[in-house]
VOTI-967281 format. One line per 2 residues: number of its first residue (from 1); their letters; for each residue x, y, z of N, C-alpha, C. Coordinates in nm, 3 decimals. Layout:
N
NUM> A> X,Y,Z,X,Y,Z,X,Y,Z  ... .
END
This chain:
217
1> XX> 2.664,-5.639,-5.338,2.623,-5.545,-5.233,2.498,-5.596,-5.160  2.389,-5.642,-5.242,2.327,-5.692,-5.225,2.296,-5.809,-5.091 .
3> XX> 2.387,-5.847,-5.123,2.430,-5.985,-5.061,2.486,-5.980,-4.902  2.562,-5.871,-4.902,2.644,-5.820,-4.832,2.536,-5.761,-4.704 .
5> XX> 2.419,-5.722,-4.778,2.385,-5.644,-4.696,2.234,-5.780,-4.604  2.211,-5.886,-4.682,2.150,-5.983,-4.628,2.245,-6.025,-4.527 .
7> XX> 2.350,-6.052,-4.550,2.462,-6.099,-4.428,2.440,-6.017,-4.312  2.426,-5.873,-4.340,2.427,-5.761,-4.233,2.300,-5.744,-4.135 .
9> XX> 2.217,-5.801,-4.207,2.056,-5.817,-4.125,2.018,-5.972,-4.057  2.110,-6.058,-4.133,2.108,-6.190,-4.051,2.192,-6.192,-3.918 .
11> XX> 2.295,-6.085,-3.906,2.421,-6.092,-3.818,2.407,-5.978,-3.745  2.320,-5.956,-3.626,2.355,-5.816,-3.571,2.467,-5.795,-3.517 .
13> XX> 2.526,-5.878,-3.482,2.677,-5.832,-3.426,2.784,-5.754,-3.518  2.778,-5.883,-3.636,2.844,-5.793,-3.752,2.793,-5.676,-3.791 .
15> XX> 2.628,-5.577,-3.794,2.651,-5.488,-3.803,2.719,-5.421,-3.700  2.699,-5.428,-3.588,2.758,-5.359,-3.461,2.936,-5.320,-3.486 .
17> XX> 2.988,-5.413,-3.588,3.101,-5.442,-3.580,3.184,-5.326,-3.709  3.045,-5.373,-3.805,3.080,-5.237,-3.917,3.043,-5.086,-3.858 .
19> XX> 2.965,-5.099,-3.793,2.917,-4.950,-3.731,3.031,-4.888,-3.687  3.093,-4.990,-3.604,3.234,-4.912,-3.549,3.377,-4.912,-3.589 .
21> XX> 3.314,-5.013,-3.738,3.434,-4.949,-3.794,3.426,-4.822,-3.919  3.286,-4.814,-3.889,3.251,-4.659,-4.030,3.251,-4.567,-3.924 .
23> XX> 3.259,-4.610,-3.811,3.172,-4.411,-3.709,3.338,-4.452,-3.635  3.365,-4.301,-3.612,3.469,-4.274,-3.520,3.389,-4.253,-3.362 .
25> XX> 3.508,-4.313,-3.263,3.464,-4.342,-3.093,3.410,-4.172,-3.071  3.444,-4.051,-3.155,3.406,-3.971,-3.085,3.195,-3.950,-3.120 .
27> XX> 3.170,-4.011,-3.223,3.047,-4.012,-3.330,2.996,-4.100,-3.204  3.039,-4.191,-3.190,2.950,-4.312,-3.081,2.932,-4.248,-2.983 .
29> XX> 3.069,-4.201,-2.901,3.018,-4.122,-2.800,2.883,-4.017,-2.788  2.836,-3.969,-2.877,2.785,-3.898,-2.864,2.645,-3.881,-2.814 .
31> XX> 2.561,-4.020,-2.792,2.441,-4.026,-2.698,2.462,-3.990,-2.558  2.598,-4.060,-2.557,2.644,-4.035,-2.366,2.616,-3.891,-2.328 .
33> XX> 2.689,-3.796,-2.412,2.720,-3.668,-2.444,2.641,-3.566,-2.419  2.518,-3.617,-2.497,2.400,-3.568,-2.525,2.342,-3.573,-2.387 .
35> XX> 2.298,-3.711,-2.296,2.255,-3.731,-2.196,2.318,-3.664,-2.082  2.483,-3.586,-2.104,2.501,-3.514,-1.995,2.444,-3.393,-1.983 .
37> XX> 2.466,-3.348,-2.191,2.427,-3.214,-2.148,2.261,-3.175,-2.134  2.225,-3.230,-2.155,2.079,-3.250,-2.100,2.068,-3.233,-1.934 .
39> XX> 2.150,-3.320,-1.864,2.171,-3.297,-1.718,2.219,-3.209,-1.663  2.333,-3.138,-1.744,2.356,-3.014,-1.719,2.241,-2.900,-1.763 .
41> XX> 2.176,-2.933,-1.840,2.062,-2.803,-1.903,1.997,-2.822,-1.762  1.989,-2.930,-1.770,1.861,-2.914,-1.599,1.863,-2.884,-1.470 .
43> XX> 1.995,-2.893,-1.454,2.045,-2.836,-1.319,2.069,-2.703,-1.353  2.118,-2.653,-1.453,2.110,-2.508,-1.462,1.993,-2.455,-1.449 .
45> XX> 1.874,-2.530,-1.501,1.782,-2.438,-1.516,1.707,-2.445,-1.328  1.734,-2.546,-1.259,1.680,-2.562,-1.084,1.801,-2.436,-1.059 .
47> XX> 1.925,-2.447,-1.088,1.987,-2.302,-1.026,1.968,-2.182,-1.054  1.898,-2.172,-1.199,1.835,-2.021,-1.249,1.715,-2.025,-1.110 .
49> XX> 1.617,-2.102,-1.090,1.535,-2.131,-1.036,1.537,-2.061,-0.888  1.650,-2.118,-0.801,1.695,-2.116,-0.687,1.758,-1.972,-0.675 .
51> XX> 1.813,-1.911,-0.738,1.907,-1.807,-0.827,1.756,-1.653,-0.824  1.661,-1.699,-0.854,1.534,-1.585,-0.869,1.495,-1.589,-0.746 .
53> XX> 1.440,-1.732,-0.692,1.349,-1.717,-0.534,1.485,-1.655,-0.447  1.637,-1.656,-0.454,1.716,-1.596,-0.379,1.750,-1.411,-0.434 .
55> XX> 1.699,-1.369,-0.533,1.690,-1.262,-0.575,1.547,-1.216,-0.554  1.442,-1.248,-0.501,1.296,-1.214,-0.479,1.351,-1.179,-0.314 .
57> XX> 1.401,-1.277,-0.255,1.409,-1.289,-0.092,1.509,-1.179,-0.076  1.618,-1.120,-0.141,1.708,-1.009,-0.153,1.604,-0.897,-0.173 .
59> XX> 1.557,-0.920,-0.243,1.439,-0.779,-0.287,1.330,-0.799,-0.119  1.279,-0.842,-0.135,1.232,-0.850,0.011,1.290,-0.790,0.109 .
61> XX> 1.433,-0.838,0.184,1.493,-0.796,0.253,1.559,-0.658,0.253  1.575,-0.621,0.158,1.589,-0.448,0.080,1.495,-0.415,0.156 .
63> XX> 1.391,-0.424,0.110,1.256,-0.360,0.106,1.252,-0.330,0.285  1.253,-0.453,0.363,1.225,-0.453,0.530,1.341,-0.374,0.580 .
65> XX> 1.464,-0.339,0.532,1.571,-0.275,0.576,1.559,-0.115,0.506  1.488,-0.104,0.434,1.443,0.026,0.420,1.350,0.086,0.490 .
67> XX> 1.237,-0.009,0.531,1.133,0.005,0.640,1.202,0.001,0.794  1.293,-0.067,0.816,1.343,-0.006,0.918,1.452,0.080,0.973 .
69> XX> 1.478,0.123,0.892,1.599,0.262,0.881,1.511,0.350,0.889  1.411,0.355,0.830,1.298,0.465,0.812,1.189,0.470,0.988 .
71> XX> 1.214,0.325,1.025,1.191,0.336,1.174,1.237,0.376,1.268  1.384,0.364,1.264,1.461,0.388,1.331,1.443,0.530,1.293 .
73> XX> 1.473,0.612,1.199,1.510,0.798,1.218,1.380,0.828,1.315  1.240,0.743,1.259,1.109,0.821,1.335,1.134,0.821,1.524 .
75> XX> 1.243,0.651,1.506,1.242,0.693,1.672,1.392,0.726,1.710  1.485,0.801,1.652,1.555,0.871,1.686,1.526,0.956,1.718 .
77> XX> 1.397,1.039,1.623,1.356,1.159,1.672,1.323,1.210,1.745  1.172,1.110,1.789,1.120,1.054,1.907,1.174,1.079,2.030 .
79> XX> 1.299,1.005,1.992,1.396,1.029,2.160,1.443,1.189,2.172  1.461,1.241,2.045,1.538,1.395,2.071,1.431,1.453,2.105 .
81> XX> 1.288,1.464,2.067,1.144,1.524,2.086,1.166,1.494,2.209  1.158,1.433,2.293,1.115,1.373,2.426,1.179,1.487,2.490 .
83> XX> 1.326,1.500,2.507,1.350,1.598,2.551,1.335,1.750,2.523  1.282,1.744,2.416,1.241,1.923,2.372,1.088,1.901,2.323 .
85> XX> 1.029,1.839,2.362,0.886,1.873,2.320,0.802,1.944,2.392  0.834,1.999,2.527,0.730,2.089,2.619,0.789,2.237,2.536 .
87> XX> 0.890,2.253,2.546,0.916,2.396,2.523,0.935,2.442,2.375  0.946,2.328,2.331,0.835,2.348,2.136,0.673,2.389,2.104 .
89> XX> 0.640,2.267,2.189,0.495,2.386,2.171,0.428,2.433,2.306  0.521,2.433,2.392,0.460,2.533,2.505,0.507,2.676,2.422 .
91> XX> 0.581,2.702,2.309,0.662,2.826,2.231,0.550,2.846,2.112  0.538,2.768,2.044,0.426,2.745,1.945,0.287,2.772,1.992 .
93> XX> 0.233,2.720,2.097,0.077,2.727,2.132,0.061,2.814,2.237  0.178,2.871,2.275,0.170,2.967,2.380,0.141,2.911,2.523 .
95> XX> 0.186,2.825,2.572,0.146,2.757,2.704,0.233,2.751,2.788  0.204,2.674,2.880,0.291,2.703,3.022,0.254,2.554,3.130 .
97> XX> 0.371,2.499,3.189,0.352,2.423,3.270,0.324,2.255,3.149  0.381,2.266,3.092,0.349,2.156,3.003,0.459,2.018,3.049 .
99> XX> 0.316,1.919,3.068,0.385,1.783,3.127,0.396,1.673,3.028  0.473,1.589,2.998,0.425,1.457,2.932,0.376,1.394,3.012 .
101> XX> 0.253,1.354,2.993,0.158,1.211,3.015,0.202,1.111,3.049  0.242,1.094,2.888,0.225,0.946,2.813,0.290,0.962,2.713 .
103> XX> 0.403,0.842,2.690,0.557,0.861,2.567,0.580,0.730,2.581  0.683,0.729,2.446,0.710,0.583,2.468,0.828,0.527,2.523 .
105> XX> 0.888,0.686,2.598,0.969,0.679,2.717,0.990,0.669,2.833  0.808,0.649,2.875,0.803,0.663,3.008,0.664,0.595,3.011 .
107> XX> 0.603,0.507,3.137,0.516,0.448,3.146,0.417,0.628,3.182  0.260,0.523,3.148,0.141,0.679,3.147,0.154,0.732,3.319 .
109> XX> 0.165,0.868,3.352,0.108,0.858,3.529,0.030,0.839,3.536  0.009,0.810,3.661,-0.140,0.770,3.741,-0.257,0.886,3.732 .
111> XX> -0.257,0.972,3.695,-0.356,1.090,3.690,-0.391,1.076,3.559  -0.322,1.027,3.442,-0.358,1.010,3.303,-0.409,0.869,3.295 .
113> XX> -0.360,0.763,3.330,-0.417,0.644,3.287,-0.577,0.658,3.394  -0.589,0.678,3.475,-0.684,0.625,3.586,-0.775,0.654,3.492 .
115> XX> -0.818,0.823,3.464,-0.940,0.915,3.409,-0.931,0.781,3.275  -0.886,0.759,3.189,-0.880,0.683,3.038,-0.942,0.550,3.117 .
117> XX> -0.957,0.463,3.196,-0.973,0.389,3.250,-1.132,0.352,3.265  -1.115,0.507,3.387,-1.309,0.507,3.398,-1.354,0.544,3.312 .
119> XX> -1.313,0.633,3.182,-1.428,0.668,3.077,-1.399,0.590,2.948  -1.324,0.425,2.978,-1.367,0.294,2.886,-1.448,0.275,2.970 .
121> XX> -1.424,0.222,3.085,-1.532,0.127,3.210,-1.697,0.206,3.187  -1.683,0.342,3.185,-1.810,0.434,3.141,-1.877,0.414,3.026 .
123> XX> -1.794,0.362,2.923,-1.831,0.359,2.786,-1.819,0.491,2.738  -1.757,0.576,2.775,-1.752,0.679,2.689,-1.655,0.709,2.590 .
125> XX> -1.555,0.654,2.607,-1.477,0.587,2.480,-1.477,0.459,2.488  -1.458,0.421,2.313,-1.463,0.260,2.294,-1.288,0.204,2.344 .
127> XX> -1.311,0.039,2.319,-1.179,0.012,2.297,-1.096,0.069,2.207  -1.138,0.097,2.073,-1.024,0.117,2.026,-1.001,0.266,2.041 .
129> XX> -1.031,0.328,2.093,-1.002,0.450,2.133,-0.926,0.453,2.278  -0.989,0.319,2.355,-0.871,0.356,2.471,-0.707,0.322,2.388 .
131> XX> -0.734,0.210,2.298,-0.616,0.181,2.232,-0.525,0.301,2.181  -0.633,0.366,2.085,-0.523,0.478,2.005,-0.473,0.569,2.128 .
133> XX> -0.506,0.600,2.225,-0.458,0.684,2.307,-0.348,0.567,2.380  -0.318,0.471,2.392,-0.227,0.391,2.437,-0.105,0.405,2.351 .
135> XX> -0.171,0.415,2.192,-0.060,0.406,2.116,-0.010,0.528,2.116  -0.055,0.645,2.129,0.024,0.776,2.083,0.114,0.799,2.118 .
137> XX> 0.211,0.876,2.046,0.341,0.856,2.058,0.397,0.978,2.194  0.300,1.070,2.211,0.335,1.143,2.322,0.218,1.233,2.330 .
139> XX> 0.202,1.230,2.489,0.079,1.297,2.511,0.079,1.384,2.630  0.057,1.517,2.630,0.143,1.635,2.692,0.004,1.705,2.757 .
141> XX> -0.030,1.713,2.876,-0.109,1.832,2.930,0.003,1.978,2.954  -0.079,2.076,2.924,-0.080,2.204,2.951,-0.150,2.309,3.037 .
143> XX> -0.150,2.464,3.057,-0.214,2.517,3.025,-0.217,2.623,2.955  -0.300,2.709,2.922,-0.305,2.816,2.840,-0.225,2.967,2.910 .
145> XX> -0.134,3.004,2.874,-0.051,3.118,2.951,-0.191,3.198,3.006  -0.312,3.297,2.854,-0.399,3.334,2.843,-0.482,3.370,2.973 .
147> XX> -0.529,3.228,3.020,-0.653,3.254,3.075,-0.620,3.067,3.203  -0.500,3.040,3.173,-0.441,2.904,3.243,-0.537,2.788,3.264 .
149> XX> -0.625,2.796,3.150,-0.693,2.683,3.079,-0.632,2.529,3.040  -0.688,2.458,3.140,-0.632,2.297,3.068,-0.631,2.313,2.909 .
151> XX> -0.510,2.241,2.863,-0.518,2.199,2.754,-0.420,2.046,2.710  -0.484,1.988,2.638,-0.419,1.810,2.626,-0.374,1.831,2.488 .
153> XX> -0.253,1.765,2.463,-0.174,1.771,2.328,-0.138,1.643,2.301  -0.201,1.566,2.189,-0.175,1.447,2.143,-0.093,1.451,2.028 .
155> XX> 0.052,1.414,2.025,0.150,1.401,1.932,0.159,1.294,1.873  0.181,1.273,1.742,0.264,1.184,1.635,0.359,1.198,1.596 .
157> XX> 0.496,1.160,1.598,0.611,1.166,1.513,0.635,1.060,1.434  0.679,1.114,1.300,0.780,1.062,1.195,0.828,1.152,1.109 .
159> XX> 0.921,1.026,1.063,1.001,1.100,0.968,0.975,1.155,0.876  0.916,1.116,0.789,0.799,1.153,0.692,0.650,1.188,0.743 .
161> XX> 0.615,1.234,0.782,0.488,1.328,0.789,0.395,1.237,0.673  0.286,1.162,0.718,0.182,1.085,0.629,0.040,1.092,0.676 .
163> XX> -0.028,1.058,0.571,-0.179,1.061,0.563,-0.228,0.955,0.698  -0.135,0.838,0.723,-0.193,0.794,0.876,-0.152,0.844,0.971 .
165> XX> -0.053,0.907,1.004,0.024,0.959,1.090,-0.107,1.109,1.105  -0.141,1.159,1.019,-0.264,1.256,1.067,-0.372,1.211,1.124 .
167> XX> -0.416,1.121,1.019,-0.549,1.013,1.068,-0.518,0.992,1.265  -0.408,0.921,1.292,-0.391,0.876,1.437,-0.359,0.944,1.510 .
169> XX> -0.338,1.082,1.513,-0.305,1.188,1.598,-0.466,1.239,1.632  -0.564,1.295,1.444,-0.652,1.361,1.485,-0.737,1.232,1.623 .
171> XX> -0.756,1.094,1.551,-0.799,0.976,1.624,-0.800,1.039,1.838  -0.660,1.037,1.812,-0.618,1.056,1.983,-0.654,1.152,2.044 .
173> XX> -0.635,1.278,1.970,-0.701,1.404,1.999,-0.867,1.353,2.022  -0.923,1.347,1.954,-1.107,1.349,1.966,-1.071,1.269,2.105 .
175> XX> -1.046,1.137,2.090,-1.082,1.024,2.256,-1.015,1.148,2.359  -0.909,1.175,2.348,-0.869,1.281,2.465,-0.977,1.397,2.527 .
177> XX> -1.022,1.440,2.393,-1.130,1.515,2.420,-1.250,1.422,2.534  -1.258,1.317,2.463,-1.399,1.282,2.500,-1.391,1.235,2.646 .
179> XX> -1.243,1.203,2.691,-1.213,1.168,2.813,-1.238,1.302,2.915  -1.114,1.393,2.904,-1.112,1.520,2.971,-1.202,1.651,2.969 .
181> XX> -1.298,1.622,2.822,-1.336,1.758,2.829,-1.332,1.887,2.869  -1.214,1.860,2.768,-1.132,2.010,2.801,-1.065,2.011,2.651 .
183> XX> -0.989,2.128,2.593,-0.949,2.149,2.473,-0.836,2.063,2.464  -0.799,1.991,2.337,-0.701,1.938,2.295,-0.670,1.963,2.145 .
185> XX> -0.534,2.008,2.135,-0.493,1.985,2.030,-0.427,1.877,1.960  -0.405,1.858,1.794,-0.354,1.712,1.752,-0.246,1.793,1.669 .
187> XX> -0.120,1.709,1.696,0.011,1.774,1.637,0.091,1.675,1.578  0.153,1.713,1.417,0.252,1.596,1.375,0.382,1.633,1.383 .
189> XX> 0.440,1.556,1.417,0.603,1.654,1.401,0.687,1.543,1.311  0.767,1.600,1.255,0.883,1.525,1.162,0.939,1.622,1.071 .
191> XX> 1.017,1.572,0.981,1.123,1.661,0.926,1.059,1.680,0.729  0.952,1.629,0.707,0.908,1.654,0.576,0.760,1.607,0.570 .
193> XX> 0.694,1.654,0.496,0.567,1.651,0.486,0.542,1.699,0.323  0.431,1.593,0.235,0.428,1.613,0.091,0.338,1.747,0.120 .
195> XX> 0.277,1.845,0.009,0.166,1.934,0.009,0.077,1.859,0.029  0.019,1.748,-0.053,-0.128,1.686,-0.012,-0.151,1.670,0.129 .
197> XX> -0.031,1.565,0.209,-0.072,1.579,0.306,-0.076,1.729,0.417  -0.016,1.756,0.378,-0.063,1.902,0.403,-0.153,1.987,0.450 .
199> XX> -0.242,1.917,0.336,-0.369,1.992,0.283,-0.450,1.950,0.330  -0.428,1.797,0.406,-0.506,1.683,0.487,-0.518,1.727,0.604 .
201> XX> -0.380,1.758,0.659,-0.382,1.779,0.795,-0.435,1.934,0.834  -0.441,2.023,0.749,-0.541,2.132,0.742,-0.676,2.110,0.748 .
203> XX> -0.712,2.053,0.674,-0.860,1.994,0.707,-0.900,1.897,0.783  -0.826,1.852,0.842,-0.888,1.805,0.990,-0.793,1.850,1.111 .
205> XX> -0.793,1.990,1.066,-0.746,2.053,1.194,-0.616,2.024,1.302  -0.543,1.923,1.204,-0.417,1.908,1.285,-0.293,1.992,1.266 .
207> XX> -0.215,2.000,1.364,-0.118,2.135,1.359,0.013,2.067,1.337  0.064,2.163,1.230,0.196,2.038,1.196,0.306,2.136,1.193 .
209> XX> 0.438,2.051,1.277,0.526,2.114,1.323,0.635,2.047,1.272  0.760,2.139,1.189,0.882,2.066,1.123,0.959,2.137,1.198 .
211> XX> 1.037,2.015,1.181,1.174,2.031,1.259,1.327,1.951,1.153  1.432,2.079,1.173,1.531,2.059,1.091,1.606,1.903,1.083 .
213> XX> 1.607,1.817,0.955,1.697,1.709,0.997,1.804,1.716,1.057  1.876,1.798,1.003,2.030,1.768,1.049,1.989,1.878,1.206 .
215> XX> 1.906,1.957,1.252,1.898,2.038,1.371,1.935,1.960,1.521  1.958,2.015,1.615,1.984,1.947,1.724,1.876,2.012,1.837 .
217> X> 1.778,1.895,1.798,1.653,1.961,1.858,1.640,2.010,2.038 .
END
């Protein structure tokens, strides 16, 4: 045996030769084997890979298609308000002769933009106050049935009724004020509103008006 096995270390071929005749072709095969599935472990794991950043970008896109469905009802509404918003709260605030301004249906008239104009050029409102009054979503002079008192109505709509959506109404209201000096009210309209905010828009004096979803305003 001995002997046998000095032959085997002088002769690498001959071991090569016993190797394959003690191991079966499937035993040899098996480095190859090994080296695929290794290549396969690794491409699976770049497609788990590819597989998450395409399930993050799905979650993403959820997310922006929920944000804009939720845009879209605020300006569906928007458009149905447009046509019933004088005689909502000319009914509500008791008024009469109520015009839109300024919507995001119609460029501002010339009697509303000019006055906003000279009292930036005045400094009596800042930029971003001529801004928030640019942005509001509808902005309605009146007057008072009462005593036929100017009055300016700065609206916000959405769908949800929120803590900025008060913030940027009361915002428009004050610059309106500070422009016309004359009374203005700040109004949210949409179809739900939590209690907190609620309780928000009570304390800073904004008047909040719901209107039925499924209603045909």
């Amino acid at each position: 045996m001995s002997r046998i096995i000095e032959e085997l270390r002088a002769n690498p071929d001959a071991q090569t030769l016993l190797l394959r005749a003690l191991l079966t072709d499937e035993f040899l095969g098996m480095p190859i084997r090994l080296k695929r599935v290794e290549a396969d472990v690794a491409q699976l794991k770049v497609d788990v890979s590819v597989l998450k950043t395409d399930v993050t970008q799905l979650k993403t896109d959820v997310t922006q298609l929920k944000t804009d469905v939720a845009q879209l009802k605020g300006d569906s509404l928007e458009v149905k308000l447009y046509r019933r918003i004088r005689p909502l709260l000319s009914q509500r605030f008791n008024l009469r002769r109520a015009r839109i301004m300024q919507g995001s249906l119609q460029d501002p008239r010339g009697d509303f933009f000019d006055p906003v104009e000279k009292a930036f050029d005045a400094e009596i409102i800042t930029d971003a106050q001529e801004s928030r009054i640019s942005a509001t979503d509808l902005i309605i002079r009146a007057q008072r049935k009462k005593d036929l008192e100017a009055v300016w109505v700065a609206v916000e709509v959405s769908n949800q009724i929120g803590q900025r959506d008060i913030e940027r109404v009361r915002e428009s209201a004050d610059a309106l004020s500070a422009v016309f000096q004359q009374e203005t009210l700040a109004v949210v309209v949409g179809y739900r509103i939590h209690a907190q905010d609620q309780e928000r828009a009570e304390q800073a004096a904004v008047h909040i008006l719901r209107v039925e979803e499924r209603a045909d305003i």
